[in-house]
N, C-alpha and C positions, 0 to 999 in steps of 0.2 A: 482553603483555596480563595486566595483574594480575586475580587471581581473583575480588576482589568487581568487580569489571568483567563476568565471563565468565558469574558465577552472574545477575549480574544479566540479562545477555541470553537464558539459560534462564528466567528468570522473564516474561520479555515474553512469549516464545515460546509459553510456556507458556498466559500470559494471552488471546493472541490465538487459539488452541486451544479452552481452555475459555470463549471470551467468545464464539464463532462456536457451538459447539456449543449454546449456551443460546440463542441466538438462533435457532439452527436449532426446539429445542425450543418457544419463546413461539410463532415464527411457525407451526409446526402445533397449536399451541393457538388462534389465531386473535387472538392479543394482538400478533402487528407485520402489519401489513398494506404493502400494494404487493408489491413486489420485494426479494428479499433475495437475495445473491450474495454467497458465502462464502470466504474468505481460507484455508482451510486446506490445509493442504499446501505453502501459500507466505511462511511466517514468517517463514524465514532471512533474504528479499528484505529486507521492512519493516524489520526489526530491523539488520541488517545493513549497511544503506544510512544510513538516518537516525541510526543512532551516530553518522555519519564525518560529520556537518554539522555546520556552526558554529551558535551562536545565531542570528546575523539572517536566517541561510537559508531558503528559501521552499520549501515543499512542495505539491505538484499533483498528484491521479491523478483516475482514472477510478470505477465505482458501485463498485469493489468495494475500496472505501476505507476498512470496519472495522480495520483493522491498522496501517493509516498513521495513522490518529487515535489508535490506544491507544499504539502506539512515542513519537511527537510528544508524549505528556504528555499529551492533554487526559483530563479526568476522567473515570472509568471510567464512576459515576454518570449522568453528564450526557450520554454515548455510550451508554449502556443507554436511559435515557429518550427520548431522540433515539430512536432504531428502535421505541419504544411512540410516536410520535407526542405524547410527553407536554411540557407548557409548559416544564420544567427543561432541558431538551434541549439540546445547543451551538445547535442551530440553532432553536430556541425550539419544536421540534415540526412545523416545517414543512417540513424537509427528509426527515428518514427516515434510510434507511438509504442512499441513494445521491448523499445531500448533506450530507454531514457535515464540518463546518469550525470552524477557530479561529483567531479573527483575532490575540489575545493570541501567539498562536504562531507566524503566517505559514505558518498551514495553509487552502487555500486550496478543497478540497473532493477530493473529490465530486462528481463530475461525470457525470450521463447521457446526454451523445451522443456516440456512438465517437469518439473524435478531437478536439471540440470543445476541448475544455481543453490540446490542443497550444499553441492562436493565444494562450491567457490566458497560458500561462509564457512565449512570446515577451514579450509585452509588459509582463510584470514586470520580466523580464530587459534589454529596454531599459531601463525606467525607474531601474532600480539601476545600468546604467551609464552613463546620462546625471546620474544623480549621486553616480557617480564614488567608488561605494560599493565594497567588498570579496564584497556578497554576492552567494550564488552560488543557481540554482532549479533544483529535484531533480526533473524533471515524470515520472510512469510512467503508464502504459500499457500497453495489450494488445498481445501479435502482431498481432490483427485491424486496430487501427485504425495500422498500420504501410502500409494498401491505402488509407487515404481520402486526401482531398484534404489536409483541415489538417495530414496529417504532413507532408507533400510543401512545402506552404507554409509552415510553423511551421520545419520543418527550412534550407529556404533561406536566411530569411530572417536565420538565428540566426547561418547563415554566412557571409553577406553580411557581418553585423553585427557578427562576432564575440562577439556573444552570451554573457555570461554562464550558461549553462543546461547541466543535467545530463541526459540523454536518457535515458530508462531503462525497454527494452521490458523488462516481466515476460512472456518467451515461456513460458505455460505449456501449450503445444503445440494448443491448441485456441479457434478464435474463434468462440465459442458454442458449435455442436456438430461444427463444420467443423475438421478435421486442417490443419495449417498446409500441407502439402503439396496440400492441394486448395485452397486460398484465396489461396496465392502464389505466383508463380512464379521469387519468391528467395526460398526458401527457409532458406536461409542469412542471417537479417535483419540482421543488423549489417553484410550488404555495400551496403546500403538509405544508410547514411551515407556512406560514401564518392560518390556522387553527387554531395553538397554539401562535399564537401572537408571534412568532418567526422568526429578519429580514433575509431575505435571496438574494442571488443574484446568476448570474448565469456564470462562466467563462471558458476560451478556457482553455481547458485541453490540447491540444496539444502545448501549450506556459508556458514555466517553468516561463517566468517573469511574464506574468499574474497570474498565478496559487501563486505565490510567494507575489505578491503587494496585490490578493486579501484575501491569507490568514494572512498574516501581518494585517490587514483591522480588521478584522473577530475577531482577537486576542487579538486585541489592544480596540476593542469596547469590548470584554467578560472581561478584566482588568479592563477597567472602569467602570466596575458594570454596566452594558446595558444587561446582559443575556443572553442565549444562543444563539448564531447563526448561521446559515445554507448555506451552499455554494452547489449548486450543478453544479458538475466540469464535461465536456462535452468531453469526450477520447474515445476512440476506441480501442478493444483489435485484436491484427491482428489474433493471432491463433486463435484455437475453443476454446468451455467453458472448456475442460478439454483436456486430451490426446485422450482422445475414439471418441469425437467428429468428426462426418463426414463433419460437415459443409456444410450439405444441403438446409440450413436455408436464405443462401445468396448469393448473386451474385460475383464471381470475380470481376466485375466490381466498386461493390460495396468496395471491398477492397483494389483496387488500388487506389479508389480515395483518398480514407482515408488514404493509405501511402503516398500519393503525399503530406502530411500534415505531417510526420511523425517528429513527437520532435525531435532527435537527429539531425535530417536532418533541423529543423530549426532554431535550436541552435546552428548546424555548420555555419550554413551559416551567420547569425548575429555575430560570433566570425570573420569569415574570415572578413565581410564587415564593419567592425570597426578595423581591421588592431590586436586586441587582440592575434592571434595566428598565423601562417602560417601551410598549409597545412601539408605538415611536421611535426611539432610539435603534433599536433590532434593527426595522424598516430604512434606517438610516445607515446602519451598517451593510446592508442588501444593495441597497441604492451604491452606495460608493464600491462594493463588489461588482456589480453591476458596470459600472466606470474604466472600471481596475481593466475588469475583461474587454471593454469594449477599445482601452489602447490597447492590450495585446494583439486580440485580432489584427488593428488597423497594425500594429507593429509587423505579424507574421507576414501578412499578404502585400504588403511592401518591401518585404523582404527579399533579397537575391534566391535564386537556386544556387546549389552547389556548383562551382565551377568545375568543369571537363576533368581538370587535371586534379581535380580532389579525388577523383577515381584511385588514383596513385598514391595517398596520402594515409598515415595512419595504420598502413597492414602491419608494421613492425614498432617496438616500443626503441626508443632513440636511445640507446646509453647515455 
């Protein structure tokens, strides 16, 4: 892994950090409204996963989907205005913060119902190989929606089919406020695949080069026609499940241990101990994130609301 490669994924890391914290900050100013559900703690996952895809690859998660859309490229700008509900928005203002898409990109959202957007990367995933395409769909998801139906159905089918699709629970040990050991009774969720005869394995989410080697892995077996495969990636999200959250569900103690682990902090520290960067330099990439966000903001909240008649706009796909 060469170093403008390595520095570059401390800078995602980084951005996906300070772009959740500003978001945390507008939405208790009363400038993003609904739900907002925060990425931090789980950077390595994003970054780490969506290095290892090709271009024509399809990307799919669930609301808490700020970090797949800033890794995937789409514009910081236009992902800040998107959570103000402003007309610039990728999604022109009408999704928010838990529908966040880019079709330029084969980023597919954002999605608000547990499990629902399992069934959508199945049937990507047919559709690329009934035409017999290369590409490959990276879908993630919660521990939690590992319990509903469209896992259970999306998973079969993928196996049936052989399925082009990349399975990818982000188990970040909690389904809302529910402890994985109280919400499942396998516990161990990557034995969940093996049901459908689908291989899986299990990696440190808080390590972007694992999280990277083993979806490279994952990838490279679904290209070789071996079918679909399932990774279930082991993170921690430091806030609660949403903003309302009181977080009475867990210990402090519990949450310092899991930052004593925390990605950016271990990805600094493998840049410094391979001589890749100087402290300095890091600092200076923080600084110019820091920049990056502070024209988005001014970007989003100068930006229009959606116009009246956009209400009209968009409910039907245009032949």
């Amino acid at each position: 892994m060469d170093k403008e490669t390595i520095l570059d994924w401390y800078r995602q890391m980084v951005l996906i950090r300070r772009f959740e914290q500003r978001c945390s900050e507008l939405y208790q100013a009363g400038k993003i409204g609904g739900f907002l559900h925060l990425y931090i703690g789980q950077e390595a996952v994003a970054v780490g996963s969506i290095n290892a895809k090709q271009e024509n690859d399809h990307v799919i998660t669930a609301y808490r989907d700020h970090g797949h859309a800033l890794v995937i490229g789409s514009d910081t700008n236009a992902v800040m205005a998107e959570m103000l509900g402003k007309s610039t928005g990728v999604s022109k203002g009408k999704g928010g913060s838990m529908h966040l898409a880019d079709v330029e990109r084969r980023f597919w959202g954002g999605h608000a119902v547990v499990g629902a957007h399992l069934s959508l990367a199945t049937g990507i995933a047919l559709a690329e190989q009934y035409q017999g395409t290369d590409a490959a769909v990276l879908c993630y998801f919660g521990d939690g929606a590992t319990n509903i139906g469209y896992f259970h159905e999306s998973l079969n089918l993928s196996g049936v089919w052989d399925l082009p699709v990349l399975w990818i629970c982000e188990n970040n040990q909690y389904g809302m406020g529910t402890a994985v050991e109280r919400h499942t009774a396998a516990t161990n969720i990557m034995q969940k695949a093996s049901g459908y005869d689908i291989p899986a394995a299990q990696v440190d989410g808080m390590d972007v080069f694992a999280v990277h080697e083993a979806t490279q892995k994952a990838l490279a077996a679904i290209r070789n026609g071996e079918g679909p495969q399932f990774l279930e990636i082991m993170t921690y999200r430091f806030e609660g499940h949403s903003m309302g959250d009181p977080l009475r569900y867990r210990t402090k103690e519990e949450v310092e241990k899991w930052r004593e682990d925390d990605p950016i902090g271990i990805l600094e520290r493998h840049i410094l101990a391979e001589n890749l960067a100087s402290k300095d330099e890091l600092e200076a990439i923080d600084t110019a994130v820091e920049t990056h966000l502070d024209e988005a903001v001014n970007f989003a909240e100068s930006s229009p609301l959606p116009a009246p008649e956009e209400l009209f706009t968009d409910i039907y796909v245009e032949n």
